[in-house]
VOGU-3710 file (C-alpha; in Angstrom, 3 decimals, decimal comma):
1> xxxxxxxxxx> -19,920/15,308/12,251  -21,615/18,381/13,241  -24,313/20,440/12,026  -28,015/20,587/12,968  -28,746/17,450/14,617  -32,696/17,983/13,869  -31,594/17,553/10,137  -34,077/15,081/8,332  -33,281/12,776/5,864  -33,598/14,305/1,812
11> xxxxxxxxxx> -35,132/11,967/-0,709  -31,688/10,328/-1,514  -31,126/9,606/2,809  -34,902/7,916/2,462  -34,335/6,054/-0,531  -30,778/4,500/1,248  -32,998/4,201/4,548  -35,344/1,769/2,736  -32,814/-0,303/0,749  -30,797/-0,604/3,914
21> xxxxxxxxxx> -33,810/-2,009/5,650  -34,511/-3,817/2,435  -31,539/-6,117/2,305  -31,403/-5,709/5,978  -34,845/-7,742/6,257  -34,203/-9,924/3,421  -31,264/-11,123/5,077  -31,907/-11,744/8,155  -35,139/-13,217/7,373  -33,333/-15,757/4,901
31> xxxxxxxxxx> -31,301/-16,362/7,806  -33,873/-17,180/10,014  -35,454/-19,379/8,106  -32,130/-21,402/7,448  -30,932/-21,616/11,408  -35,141/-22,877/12,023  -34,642/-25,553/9,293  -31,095/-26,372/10,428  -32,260/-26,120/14,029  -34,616/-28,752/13,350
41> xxxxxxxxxx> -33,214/-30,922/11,081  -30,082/-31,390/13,537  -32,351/-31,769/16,596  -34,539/-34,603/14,451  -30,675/-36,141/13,459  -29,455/-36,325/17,223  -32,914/-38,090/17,804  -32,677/-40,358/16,070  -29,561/-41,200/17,146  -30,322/-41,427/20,700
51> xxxxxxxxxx> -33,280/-43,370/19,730  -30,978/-46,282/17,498  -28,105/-46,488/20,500  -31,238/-47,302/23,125  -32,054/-49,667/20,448  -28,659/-51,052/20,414  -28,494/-51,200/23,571  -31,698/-52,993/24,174  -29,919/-55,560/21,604  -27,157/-56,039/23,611
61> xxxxxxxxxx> -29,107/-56,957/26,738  -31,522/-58,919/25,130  -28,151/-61,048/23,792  -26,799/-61,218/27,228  -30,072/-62,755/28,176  -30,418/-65,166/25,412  -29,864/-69,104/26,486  -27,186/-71,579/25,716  -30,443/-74,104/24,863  -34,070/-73,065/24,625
71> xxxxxxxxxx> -34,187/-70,441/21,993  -36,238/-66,906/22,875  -38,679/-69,420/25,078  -36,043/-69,599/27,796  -34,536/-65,682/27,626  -34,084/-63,391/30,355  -35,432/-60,584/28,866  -35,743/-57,999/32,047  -32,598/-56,221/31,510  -33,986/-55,601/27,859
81> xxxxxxxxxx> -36,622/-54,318/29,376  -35,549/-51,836/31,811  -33,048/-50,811/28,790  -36,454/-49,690/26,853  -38,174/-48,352/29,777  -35,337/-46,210/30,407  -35,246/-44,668/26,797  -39,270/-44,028/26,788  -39,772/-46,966/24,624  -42,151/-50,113/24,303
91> xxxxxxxxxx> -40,139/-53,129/23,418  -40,784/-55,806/20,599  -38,534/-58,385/20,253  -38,576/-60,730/17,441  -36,814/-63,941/16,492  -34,715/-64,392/13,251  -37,973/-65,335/11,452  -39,312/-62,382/12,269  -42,324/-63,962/14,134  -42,368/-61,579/17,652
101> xxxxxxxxxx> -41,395/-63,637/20,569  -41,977/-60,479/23,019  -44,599/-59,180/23,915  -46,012/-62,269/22,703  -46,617/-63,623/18,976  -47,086/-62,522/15,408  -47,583/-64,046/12,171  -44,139/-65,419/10,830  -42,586/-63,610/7,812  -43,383/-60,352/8,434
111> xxxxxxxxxx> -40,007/-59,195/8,488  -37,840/-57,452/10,559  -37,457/-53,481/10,415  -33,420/-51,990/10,574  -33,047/-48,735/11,748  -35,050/-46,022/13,144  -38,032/-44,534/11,108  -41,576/-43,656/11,733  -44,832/-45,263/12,063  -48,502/-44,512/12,229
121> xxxxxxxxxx> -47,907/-43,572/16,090  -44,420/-42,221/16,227  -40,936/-44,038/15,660  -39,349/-47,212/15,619  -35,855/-47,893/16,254  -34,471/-51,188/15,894  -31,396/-53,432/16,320  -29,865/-56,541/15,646  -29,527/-59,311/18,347  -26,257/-60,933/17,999
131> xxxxxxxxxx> -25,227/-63,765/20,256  -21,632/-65,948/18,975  -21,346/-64,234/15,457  -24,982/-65,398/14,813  -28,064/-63,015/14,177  -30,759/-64,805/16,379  -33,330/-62,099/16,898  -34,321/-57,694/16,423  -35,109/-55,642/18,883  -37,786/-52,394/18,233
141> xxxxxxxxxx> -38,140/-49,857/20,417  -41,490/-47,938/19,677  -41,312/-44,490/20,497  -44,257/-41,676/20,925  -44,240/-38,495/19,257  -42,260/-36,335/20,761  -44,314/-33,176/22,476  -44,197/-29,579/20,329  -42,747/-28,309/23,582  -40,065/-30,028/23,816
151> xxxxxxxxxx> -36,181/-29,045/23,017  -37,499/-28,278/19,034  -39,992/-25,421/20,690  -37,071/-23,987/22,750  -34,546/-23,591/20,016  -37,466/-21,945/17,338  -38,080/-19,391/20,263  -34,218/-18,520/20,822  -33,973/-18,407/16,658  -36,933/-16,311/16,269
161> xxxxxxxxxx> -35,668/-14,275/19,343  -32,546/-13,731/17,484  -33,435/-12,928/14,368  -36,135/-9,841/15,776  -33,197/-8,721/17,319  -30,730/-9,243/14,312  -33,675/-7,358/12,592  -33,520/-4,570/14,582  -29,786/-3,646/14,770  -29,639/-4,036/11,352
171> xxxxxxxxxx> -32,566/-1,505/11,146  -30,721/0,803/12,947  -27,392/0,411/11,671  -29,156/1,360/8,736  -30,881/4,620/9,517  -27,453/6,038/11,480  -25,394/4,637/7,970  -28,263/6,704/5,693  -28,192/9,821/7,829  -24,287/9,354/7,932
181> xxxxxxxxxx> -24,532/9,472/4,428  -27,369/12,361/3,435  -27,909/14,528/6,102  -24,346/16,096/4,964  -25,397/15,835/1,538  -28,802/17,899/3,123  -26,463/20,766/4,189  -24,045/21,108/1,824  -26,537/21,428/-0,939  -28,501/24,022/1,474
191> xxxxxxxxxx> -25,451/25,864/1,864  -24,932/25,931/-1,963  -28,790/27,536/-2,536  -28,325/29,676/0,264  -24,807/30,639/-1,112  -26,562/31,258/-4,625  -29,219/33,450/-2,969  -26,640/35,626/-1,887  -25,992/34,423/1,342  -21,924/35,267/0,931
201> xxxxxxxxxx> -21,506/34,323/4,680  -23,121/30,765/4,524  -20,689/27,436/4,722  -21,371/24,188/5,302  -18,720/23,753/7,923  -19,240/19,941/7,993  -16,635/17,019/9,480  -18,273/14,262/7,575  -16,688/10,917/6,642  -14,761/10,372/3,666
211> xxxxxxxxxx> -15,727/12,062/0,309  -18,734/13,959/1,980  -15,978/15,675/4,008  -13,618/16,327/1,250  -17,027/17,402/-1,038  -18,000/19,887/2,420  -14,413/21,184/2,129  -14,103/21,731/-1,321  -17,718/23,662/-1,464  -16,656/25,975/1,305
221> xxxxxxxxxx> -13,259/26,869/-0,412  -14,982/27,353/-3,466  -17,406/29,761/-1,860  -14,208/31,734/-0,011  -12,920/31,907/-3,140  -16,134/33,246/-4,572  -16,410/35,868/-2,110  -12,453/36,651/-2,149  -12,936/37,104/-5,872  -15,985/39,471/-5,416
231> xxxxxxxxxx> -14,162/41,565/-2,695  -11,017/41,706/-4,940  -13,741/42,698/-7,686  -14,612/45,679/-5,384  -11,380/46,772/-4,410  -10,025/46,749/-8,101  -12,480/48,661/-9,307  -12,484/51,349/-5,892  -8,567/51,350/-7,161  -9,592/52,327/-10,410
241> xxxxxxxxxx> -11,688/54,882/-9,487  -8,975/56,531/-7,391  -6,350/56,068/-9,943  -8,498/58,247/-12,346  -9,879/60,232/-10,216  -6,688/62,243/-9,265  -5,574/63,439/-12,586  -8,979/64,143/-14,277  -9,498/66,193/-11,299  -6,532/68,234/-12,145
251> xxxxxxxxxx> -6,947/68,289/-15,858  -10,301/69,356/-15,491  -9,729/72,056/-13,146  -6,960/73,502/-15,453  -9,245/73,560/-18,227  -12,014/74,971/-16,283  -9,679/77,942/-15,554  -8,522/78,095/-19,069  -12,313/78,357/-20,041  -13,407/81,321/-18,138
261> xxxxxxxxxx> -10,421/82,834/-18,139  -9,492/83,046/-14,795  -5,898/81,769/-16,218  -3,550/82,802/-18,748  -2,358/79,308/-21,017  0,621/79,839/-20,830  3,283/77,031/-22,033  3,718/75,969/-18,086  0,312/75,753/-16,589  -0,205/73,715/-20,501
271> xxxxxxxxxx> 3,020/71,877/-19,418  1,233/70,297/-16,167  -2,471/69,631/-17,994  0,060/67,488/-20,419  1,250/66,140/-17,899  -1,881/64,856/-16,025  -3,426/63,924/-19,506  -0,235/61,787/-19,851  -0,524/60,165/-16,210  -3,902/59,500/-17,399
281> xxxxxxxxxx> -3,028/57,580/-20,392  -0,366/55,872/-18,172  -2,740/54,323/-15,669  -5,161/53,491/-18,649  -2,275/51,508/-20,594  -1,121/49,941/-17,151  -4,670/48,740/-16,759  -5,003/47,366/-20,456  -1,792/45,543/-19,845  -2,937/44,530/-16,475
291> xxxxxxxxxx> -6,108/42,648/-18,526  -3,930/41,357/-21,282  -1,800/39,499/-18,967  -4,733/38,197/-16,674  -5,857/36,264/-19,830  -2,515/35,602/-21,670  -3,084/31,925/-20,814  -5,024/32,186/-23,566  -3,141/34,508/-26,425  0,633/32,550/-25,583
301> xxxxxxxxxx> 2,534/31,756/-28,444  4,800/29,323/-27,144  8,250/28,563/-28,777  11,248/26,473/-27,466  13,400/29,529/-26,326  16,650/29,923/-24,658  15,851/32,045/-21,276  19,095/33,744/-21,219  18,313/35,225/-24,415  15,395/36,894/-23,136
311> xxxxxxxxxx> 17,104/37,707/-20,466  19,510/39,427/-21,875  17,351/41,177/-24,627  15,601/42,787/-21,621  18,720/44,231/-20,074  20,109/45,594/-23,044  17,076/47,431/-23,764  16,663/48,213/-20,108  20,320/49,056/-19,163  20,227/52,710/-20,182
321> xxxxxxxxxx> 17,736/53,446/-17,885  19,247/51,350/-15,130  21,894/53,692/-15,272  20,314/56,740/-15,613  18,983/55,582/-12,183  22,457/55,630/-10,859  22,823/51,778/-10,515  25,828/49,552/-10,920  24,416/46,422/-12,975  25,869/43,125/-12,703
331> xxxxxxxxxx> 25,164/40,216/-15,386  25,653/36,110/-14,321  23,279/34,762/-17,106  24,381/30,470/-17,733  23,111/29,788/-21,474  21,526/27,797/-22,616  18,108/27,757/-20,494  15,631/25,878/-22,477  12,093/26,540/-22,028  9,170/26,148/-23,764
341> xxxxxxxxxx> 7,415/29,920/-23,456  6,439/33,027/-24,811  9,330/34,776/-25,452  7,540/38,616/-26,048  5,356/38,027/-22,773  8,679/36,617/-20,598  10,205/39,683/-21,855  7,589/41,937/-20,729  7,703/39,932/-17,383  11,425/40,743/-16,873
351> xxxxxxxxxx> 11,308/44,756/-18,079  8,340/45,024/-15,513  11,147/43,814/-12,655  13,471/45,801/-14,160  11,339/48,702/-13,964  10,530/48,509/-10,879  14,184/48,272/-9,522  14,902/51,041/-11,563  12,075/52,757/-9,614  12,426/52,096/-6,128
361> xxxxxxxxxx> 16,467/51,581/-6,079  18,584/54,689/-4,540  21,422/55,484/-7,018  24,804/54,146/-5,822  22,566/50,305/-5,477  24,141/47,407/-6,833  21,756/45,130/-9,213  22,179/41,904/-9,475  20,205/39,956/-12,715  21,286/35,931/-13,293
371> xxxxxxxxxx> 19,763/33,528/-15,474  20,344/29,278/-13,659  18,677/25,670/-13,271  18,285/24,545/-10,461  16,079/21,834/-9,096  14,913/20,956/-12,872  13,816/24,649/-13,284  15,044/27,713/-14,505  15,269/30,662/-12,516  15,358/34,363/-12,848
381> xxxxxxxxxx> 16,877/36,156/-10,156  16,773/40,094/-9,412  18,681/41,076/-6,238  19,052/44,812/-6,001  20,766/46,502/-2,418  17,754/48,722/-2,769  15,931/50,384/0,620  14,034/46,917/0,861  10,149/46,198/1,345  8,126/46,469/4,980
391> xxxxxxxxxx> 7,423/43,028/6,473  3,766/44,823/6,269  4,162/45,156/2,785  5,668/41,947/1,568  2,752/39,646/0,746  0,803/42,296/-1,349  4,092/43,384/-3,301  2,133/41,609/-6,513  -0,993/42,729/-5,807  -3,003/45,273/-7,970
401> xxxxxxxxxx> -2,252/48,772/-7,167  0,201/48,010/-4,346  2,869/50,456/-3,895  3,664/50,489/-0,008  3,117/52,926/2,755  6,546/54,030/1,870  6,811/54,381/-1,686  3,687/56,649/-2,734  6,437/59,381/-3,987  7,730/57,055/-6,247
411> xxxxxxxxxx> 5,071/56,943/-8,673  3,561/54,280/-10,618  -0,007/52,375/-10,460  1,571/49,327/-8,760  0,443/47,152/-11,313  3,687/46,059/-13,063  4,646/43,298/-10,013  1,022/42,520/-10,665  1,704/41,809/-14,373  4,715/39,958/-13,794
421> xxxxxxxxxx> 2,594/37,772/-11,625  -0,219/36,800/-14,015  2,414/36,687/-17,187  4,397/34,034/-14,936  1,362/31,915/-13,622  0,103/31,731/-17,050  3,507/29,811/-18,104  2,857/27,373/-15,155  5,778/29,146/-13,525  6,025/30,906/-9,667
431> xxxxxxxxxx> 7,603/34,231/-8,632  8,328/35,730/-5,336  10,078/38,085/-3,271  12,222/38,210/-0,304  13,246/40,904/1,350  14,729/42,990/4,753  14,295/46,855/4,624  17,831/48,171/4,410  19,618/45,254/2,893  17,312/45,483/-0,621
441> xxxxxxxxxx> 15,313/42,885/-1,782  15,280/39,694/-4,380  12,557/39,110/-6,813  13,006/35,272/-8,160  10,994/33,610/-11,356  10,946/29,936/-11,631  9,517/28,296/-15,082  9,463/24,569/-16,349  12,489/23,622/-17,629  12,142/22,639/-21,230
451> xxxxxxxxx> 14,096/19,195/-22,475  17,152/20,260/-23,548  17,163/21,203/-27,447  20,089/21,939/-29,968  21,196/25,067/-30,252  20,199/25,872/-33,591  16,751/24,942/-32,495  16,250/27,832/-29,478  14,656/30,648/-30,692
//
C-alpha cells in the first residue's frame, strides 16, 4: 500500500485499534492465567508422584529388611533409611497395628495413612510394607514444604515472560491490522472531499488489500469519469457554439445588408439567407434528436419485433436516396430476427447509417445491408466500398460532432453516428466500425436476441 505513510488513524482505525487490543489482552491474559494454573497444578501432580514412588520404595527396602522371626524388633532398617534420606524425607515406619516401630513408639490404633497428602508441616507420603503376600507394616516419608523458588517459581516467570510478550505482538499485530484497515479508508474519503471541493485532479491512487483496494479503484474511476463527463460537457457545448455560430453569422450579415440597403433582395442573395436559416434549423433538430436519444432509455416502447422488418422498412424508404447517390445496393436480410425493441427508434438507428453512407460514399460504391444471428445475437451489418475512415479518425466516428479531417465538405453536424450510438446502448445492444481508407468501411449493430416467437406474434 502506498500513500502518506505519516497518515494517522480516523476515528473508525482508533476504535479497531482498541478492540484489537481489547480481545488481544483479554486473551492472552485468560491464557496466562490458565498455563499458571496448569503450570502448577501439573508441577504439584509430578510431586507427588515422585514423593509416593520414594515412598514405595522406602517400602520395598524396609520389606527386604524385615526378619524371618522377630517381627519389626529384629529389622534391618538402614537401607530404608538411606531410601528416605535420599528423597529429602524423615522416615516413620509403623507396624500393621499402626503403633510406630521407627523412630521409636506411638500409641497403638492410630492408624495408618495411604498415600501422599499434607500435614501441618508439609507432606506425607506413604506405602505399604509387604513381605510373602502379607501386609506387615507402612512406611511415611515426611516431607518439608517445598521452597517458593523452586521449579514452581521458574515456570510462573517463563509463563508470565510469555504472556508480556504474547501481549505485545498481539498489540502490534493489532495497530499494523487497524492502520491496514483505516488509513486507506483516511484517504479515500479525503480524496472524495477534496474531489467535491473541486479538486478535479485529486485520486486516491491506493494498492490496499481486498475491498479497500477495489473501493480505492472504483472511487478513482468514478472521479475520471466525473471529470471525462465535465470535459465532454465543455466540448459539447464549445461544439454547439461553433455549429451556430457559422450560419447566424451569415444570416445576420445578409440581413444587415438587406437593412441598410447596401444590397438589393433579390431572389438569390434571399436564396442563400434560406439557406443558412435552414442549416440552422438542421443543426437545431440534429441536436434535439441528439437529446432524445441520450435519454430514450427512458421513452422505449418495446414490442417483440422481427429485425428484418425494420430493416427493410428503412431501406425502402431510404433506397431512393441511396441511389440518387449513385450507389449499387445489395439486400441479404434472414427473417425472422426476433427481438424485443423499439421498432420507431431501431428504425431511426438504421436511416442514421444509411444516411451517412449515402453521405460519405463516392457514386459507383457498392452497399452492402444484411440482417443475421450469430452468437445468440442479431446483427446489423452496413459494408459500403466507400473512401474508408483515417486510423486517426476511427475511435471518435460516434462521437458528437465528429466528421473527420477529411470529410468537412461533406456536410452534416456529425451527430447521426452519435445517435445511432445512444439509440443502440439504450436497447442493451453494441455498435462499431471497422474500417481501411480505400477499401470502405463496415458499421455492425448487435442487439439481444429475443426468444423466438410465432410469426403472427412479431410486430
Amino acid at each position: 500500500m502506498t500513500g502518506d505513510p505519516t497518515a494517522v488513524f480516523g476515528p473508525l482505525g482508533r476504535r479497531l485499534l482498541a478492540a484489537f487490543a481489547a480481545v488481544a489482552l483479554s486473551s492472552v491474559a485468560m491464557l496466562t492465567v490458565a498455563a499458571l494454573i496448569g503450570t502448577d497444578r501439573g508441577l504439584a501432580t509430578a510431586e507427588r508422584a515422585n514423593r509416593e514412588a520414594a515412598a514405595a520404595r522406602t517400602a520395598v527396602a524396609a520389606a527386604d529388611g524385615y526378619p524371618a522371626t522377630g517381627g519389626w524388633a529384629a529389622a534391618d532398617l538402614t537401607a530404608a533409611r538411606a531410601v528416605a534420606e535420599a528423597a529429602g524425607a524423615q522416615l516413620v515406619i509403623r507396624d500393621a497395628t499402626g503403633a510406630m516401630v521407627w523412630p521409636g513408639r506411638a500409641p497403638a490404633g492410630s492408624g495408618p495413612m495411604r498415600g501422599a497428602h499434607h500435614n501441618a508441616t508439609g507432606t506425607v507420603a506413604t506405602a505399604t510394607v509387604r513381605v510373602a503376600g502379607q501386609d506387615v507394616g507402612t512406611v511415611e516419608l515426611l516431607f518439608g514444604r517445598a521452597p517458593e523458588t523452586g521449579g514452581r517459581a521458574v515456570a510462573w516467570q517463563w509463563v508470565a515472560a510469555a504472556g508480556a510478550a504474547a501481549l505485545l505482538l498481539a498489540l502490534a499485530v493489532s495497530w499494523y491490522v487497524a492502520r491496514r484497515l483505516s488509513v486507506p479508508l483516511v484517504a479515500v474519503t479525503r480524496a472524495a472531499r477534496a474531489f467535491a471541493g473541486g479538486d478535479r485532479a485529486v485520486r486516491a491512487r491506493l494498492r490496499a488489500p481486498g475491498e479497500l483496494g477495489e473501493l480505492a479503484s472504483a472511487v478513482d474511476a468514478m472521479a475520471d469519469q466525473v471529470t471525462q463527463a465535465e470535459q465532454v460537457r465543455r466540448q459539447l457545448s464549445a461544439d454547439v457554439a461553433h455549429e451556430l455560430r457559422t450560419p447566424l453569422t451569415s444570416l445576420q450579415a445578409g440581413l444587415e445588408e438587406l437593412r441598410d440597403g447596401l444590397a438589393e433582395p433579390d431572389p438569390a442573395r434571399l436564396a442563400r439567407l434560406h439557406d443558412q436559416s435552414l442549416r440552422l434549423g438542421r443543426v437545431v433538430e440534429d441536436l434535439a434528436e441528439l437529446s432524445a436519444a441520450e435519454s430514450s432509455a427512458l421513452s422505449l416502447r418495446r414490442a417483440d419485433v422481427d429485425l428484418a422488418d425494420i430493416v427493410t422498412a428503412a431501406l425502402d424508404g431510404h433506397e431512393s436516396r441511396l441511389r440518387s447517390a449513385g450507389l449499387h445496393v445489395d439486400r441479404d436480410i434472414h427473417s425472422p430476427v426476433p427481438v424485443h425493441a423499439d421498432p420507431d427508434r431501431l428504425h431511426q438507428a438504421v436511416t442514421n447509417l444509411l444516411t451517412n453512407t449515402a453521405r460519405y460514399c463516392r457514386p459507383g460504391d457498392q452497399v452492402q445491408v444484411s440482417v443475421d444471428t450469430v452468437d445468440h445475437h442479431a446483427r446489423i451489418r452496413v459494408v459500403d466500398t466507400g473512401p474508408g475512415i483515417e486510423p486517426a479518425d476511427l475511435p471518435h466516428v460516434f462521437d458528437r460532432f465528429w466528421r473527420g479531417r477529411n470529410s468537412r465538405s461533406t456536410g452534416g453536424a456529425g451527430i447521426g453516428l452519435a445517435v445511432v450510438r445512444e439509440l443502440v446502448v439504450a436497447h442493451g445492444g453494441t455498435v462499431d466500425a471497422q474500417s481501411r481508407p480505400g477499401h470502405g468501411s463496415t458499421f455492425t449493430i448487435r442487439l439481444p436476441l429475443a426468444p423466438a416467437m410465432p410469426a403472427g406474434n412479431l410486430g
